[in-house]
C-alpha positions in Angstrom: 20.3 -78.7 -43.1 16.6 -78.6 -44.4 14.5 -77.6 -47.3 11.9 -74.9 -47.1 9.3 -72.9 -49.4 10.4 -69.5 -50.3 9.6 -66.7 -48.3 9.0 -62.8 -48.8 11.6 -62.1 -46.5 13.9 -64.5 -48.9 14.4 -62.1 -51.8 17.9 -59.9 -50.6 19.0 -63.1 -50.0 18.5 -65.1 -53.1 19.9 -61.6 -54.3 22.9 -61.6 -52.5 23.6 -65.5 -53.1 23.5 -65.1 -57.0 25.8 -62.0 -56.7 28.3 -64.0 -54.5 28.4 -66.8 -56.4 29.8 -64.9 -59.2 28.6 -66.5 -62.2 25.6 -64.3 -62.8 25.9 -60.9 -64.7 24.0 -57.7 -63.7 21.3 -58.5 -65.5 20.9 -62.1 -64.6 20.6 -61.1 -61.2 17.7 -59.1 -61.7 15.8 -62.2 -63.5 16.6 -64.1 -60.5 15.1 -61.4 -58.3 12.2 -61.2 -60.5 11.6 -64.8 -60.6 11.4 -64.6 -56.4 9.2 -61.8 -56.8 6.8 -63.3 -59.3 6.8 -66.4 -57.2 5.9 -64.8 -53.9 3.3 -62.5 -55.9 1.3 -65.4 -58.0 2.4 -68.5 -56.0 1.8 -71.9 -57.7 0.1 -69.6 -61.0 4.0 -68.3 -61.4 4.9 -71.9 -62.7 8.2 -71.2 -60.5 8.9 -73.6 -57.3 11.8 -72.6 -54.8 13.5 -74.9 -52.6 16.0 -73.0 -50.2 18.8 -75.0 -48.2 19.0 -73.7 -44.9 21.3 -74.6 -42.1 21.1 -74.5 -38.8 24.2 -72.4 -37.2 23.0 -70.6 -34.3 20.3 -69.1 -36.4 18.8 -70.7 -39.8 21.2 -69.2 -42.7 19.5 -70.4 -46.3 22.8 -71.3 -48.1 21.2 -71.9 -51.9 18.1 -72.3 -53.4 17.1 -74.1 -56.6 14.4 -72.8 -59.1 12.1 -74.8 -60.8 9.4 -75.0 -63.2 7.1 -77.5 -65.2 7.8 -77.8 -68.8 4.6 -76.7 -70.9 3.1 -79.3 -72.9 4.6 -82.1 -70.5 3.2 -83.8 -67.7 5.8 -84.5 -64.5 9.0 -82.7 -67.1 10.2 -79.9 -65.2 13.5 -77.3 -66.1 15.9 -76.8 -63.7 15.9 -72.5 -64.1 18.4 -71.6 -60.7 20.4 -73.9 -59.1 23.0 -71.2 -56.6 24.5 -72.4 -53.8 26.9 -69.9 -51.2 30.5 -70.0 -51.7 30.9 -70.7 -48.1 29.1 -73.5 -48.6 30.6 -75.2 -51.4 
């Protein structure tokens, strides 16, 4: 298992982990999507971090992710935003 940055090949994926987890409505789904997407479009200027678990099975499957931000007005406070992992996984 490691820890990785997010990726722009990443964002079916973070799609299809929040909709097999099962927890998440329509429209949450999107705002996770959207998150990814603003990440991988404005990087660090987002103000949301990834962290993506990947294993290592044959070939690296990311198996959850976790996404973060800092809390305005705070220095070193962050919210936790995402925290998904697979079902497989669990």
């Amino acid at each position: 298992m490691a820890l990785r940055p997010l990726r722009p090949g990443d964002r079916e994926r973070i799609r299809g982990l929040v909709v097999a987890a099962g927890n998440f409505n329509a429209t949450e789904v999107e705002t996770a999507v959207e998150l990814a997407d603003e990440a991988l479009a404005k990087g660090d200027a987002s103000g949301y971090f990834f962290l993506l678990l990947e294993e290592d099975g044959g070939e690296r499957a990311v198996r959850g992710y976790a996404c973060y931000g800092p809390v305005p007005l705070t220095v070193g406070t962050y919210d936790l935003y995402w925290i998904v992992v697979d079902p497989v996984a669990q």
